[in-house]
MARVOGU-842701 format. One line per field, with one value per atom (N, C-alpha, C, O): residue in one letter; atom name; x, y negated, z negated; residue number from 1. Coordinates in pm, 1 decimal. Layout:
BEGIN
type (A  ...)
atom (CA  ...)
east (X  ...)
north (Y  ...)
up (Z  ...)
seq (NUM  ...)
END
This chain:
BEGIN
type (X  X  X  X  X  X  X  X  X  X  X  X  X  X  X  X  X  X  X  X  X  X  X  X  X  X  X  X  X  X  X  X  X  X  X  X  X  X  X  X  X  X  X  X  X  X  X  X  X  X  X  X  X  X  X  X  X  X  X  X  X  X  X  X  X  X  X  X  X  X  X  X  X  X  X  X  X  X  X  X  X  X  X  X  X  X  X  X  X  X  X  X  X  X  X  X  X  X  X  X  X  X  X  X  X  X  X  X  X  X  X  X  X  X  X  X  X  X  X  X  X  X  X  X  X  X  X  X  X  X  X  X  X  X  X  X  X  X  X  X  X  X  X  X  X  X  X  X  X  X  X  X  X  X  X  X  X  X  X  X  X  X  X  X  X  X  X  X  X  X  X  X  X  X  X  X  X  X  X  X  X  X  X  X  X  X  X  X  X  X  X  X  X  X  X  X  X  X  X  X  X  X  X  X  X  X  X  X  X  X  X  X  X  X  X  X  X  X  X  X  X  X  X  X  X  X  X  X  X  X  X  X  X  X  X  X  X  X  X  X  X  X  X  X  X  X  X  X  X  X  X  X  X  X  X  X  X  X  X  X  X  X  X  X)
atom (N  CA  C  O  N  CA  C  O  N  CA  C  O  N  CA  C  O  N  CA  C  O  N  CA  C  O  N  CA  C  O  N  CA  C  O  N  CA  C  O  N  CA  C  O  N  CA  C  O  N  CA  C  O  N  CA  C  O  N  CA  C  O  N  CA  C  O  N  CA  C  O  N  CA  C  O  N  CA  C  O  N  CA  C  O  N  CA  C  O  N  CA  C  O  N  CA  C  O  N  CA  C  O  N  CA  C  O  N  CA  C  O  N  CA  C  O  N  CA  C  O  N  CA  C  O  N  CA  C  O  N  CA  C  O  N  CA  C  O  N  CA  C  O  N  CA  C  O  N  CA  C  O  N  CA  C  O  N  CA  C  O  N  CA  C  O  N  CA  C  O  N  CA  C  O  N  CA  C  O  N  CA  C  O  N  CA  C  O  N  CA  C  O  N  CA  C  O  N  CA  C  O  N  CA  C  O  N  CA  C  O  N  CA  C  O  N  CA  C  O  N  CA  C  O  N  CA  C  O  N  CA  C  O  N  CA  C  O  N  CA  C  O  N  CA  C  O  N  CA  C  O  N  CA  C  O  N  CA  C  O  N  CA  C  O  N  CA  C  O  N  CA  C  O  N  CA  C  O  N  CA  C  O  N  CA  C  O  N  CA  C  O  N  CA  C  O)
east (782.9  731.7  792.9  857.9  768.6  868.1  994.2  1003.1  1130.0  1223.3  1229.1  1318.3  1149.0  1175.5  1124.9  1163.4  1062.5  1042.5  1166.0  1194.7  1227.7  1361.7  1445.4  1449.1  1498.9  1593.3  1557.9  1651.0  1458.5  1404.1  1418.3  1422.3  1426.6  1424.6  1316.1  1326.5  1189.1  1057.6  988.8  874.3  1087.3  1053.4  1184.4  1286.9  1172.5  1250.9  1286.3  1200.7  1387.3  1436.7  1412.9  1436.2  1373.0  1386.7  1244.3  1205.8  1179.7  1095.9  1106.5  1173.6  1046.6  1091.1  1030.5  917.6  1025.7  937.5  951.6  1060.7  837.9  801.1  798.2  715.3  869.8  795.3  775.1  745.8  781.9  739.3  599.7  516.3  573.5  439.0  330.3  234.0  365.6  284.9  152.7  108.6  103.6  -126.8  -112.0  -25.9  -197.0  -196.7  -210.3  -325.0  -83.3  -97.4  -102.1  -28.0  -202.1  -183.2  -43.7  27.4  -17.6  80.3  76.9  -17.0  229.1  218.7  298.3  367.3  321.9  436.4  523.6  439.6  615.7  682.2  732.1  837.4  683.2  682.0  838.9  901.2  879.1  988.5  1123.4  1194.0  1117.7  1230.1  1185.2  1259.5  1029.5  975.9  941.9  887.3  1005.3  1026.7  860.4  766.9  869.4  764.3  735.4  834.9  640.4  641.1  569.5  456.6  555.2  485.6  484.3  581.6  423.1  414.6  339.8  232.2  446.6  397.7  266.7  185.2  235.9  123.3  19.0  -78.6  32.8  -126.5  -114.9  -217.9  -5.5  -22.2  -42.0  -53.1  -33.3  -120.1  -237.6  -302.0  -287.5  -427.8  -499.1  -591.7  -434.9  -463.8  -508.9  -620.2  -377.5  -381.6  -501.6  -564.9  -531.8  -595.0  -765.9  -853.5  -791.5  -909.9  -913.9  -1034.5  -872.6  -861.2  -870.3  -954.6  -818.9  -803.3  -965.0  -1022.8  -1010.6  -1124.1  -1261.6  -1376.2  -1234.6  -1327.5  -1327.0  -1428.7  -1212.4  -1175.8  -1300.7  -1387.7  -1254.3  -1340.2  -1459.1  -1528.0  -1527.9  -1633.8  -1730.4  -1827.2  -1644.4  -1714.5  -1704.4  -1793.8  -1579.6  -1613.9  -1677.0  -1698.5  -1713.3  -1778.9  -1926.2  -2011.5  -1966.5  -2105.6  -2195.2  -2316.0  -2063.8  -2136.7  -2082.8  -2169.5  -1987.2  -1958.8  -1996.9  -2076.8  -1966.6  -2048.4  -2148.8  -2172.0  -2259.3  -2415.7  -2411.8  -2514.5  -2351.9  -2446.7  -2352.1  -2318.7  -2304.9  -2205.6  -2308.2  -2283.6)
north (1831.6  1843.6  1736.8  1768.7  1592.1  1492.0  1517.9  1504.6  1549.7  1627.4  1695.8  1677.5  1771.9  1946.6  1851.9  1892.1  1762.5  1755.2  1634.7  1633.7  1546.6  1469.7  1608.3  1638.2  1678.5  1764.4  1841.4  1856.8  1899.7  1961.8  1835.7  1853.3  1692.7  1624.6  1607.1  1543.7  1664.6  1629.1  1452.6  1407.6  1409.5  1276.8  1183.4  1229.4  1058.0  978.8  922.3  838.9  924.2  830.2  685.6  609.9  624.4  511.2  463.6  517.8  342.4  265.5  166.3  79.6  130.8  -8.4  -121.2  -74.4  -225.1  -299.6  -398.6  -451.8  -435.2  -577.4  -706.1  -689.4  -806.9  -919.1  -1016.3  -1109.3  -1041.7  -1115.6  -1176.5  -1156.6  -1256.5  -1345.0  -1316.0  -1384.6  -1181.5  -1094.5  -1098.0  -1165.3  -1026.0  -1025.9  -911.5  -829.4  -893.8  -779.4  -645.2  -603.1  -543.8  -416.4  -274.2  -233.5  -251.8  -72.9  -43.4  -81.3  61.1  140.8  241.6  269.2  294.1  362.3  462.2  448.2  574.8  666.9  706.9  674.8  746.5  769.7  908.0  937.7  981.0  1126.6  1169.6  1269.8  1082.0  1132.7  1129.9  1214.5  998.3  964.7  972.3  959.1  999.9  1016.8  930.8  946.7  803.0  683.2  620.9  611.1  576.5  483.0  350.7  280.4  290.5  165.0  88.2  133.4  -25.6  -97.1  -240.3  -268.5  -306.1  -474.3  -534.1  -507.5  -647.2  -704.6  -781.9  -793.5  -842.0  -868.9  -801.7  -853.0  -644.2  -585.5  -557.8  -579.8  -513.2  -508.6  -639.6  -631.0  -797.5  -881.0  -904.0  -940.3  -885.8  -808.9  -708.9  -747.7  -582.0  -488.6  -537.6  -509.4  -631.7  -636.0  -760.9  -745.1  -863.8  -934.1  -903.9  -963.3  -784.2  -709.2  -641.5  -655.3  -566.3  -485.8  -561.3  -511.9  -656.6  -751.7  -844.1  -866.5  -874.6  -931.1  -807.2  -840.0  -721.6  -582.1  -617.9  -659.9  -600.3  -615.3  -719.2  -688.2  -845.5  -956.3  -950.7  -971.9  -926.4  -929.6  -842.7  -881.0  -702.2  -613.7  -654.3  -632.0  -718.1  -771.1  -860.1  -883.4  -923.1  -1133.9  -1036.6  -1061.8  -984.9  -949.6  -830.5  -807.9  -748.7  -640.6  -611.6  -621.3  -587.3  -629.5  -714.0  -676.5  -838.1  -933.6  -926.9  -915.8  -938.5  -933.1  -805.4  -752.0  -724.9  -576.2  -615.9  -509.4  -692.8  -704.4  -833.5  -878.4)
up (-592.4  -458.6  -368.0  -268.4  -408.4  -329.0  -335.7  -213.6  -374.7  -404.7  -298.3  -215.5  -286.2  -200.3  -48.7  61.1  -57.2  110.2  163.1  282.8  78.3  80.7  110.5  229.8  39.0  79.1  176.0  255.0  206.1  382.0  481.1  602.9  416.5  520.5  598.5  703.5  555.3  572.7  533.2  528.2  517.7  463.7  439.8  389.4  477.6  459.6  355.1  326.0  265.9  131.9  170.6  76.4  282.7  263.9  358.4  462.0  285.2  336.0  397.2  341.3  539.6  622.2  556.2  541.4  511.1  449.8  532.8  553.2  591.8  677.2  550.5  461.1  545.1  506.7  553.7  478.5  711.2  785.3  794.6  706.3  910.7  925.4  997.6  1031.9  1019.4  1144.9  1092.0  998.8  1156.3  1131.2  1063.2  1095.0  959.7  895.6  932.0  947.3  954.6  1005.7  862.4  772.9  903.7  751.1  786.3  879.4  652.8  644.5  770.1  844.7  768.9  915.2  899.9  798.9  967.5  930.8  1075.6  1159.7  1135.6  1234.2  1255.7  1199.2  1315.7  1276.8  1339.6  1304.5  1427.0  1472.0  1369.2  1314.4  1375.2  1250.3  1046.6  949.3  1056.4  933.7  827.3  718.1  910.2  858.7  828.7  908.2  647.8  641.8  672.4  654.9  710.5  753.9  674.8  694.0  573.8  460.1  512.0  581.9  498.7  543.1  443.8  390.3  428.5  279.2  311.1  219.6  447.0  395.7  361.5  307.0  398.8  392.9  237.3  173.6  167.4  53.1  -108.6  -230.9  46.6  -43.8  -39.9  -138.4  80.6  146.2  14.1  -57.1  3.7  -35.4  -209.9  -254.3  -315.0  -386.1  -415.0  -519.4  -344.3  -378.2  -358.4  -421.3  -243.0  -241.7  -346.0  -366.3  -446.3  -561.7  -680.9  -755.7  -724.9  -796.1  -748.5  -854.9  -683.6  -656.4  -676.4  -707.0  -661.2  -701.2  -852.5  -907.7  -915.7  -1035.4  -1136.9  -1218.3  -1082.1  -1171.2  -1146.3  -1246.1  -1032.8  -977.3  -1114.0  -1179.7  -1116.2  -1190.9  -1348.8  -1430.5  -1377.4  -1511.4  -1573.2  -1692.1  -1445.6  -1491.2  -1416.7  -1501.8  -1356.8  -1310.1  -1357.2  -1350.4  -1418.6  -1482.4  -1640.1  -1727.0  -1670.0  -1788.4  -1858.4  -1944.3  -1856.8  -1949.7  -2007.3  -2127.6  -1858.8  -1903.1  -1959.2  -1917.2  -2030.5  -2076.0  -2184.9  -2236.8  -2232.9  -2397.4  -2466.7  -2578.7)
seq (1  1  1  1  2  2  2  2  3  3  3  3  4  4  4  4  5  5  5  5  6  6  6  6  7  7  7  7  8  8  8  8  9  9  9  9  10  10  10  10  11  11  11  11  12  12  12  12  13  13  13  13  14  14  14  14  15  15  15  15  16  16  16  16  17  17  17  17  18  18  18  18  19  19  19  19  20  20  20  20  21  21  21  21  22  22  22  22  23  23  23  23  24  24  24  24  25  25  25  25  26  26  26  26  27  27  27  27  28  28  28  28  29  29  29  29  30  30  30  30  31  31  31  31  32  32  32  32  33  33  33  33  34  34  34  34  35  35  35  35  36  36  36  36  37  37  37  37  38  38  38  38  39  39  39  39  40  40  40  40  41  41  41  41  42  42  42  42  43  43  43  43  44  44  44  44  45  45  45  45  46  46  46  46  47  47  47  47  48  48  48  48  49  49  49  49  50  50  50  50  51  51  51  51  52  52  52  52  53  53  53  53  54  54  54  54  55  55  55  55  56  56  56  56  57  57  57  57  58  58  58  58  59  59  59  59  60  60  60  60  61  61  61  61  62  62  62  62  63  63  63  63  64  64  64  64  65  65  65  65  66  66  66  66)
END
């Protein structure tokens, strides 16, 4: 399916990746040029909210029930 929309050209092979110092912006898409837009900080944002879900549930709920 990703395949078939690269070759329609429904989608861009390539991702812009911010790693600059900017304020944290979401992912974004550009409908004209199709182009994705990623910024590293939201995805240290992203990973350290997930990763903090993570322990929370193992040191607060896990434990006490072992």
């Amino acid at each position: 399916m990703h395949f078939k929309a690269l070759e329609s050209k429904k989608v861009s092979p390539w991702i812009d990746y911010d790693n600059g110092n900017d304020p944290v912006k979401g992912p974004k898409a550009n409908l004209k040029t199709r182009q994705i837009y990623l910024q590293e900080t939201y995805l240290e944002h992203l990973w350290s909210f997930i990763y903090s879900i993570f322990v929370i549930y193992e040191e607060g709920i896990q434990e006490p029930s072992t």
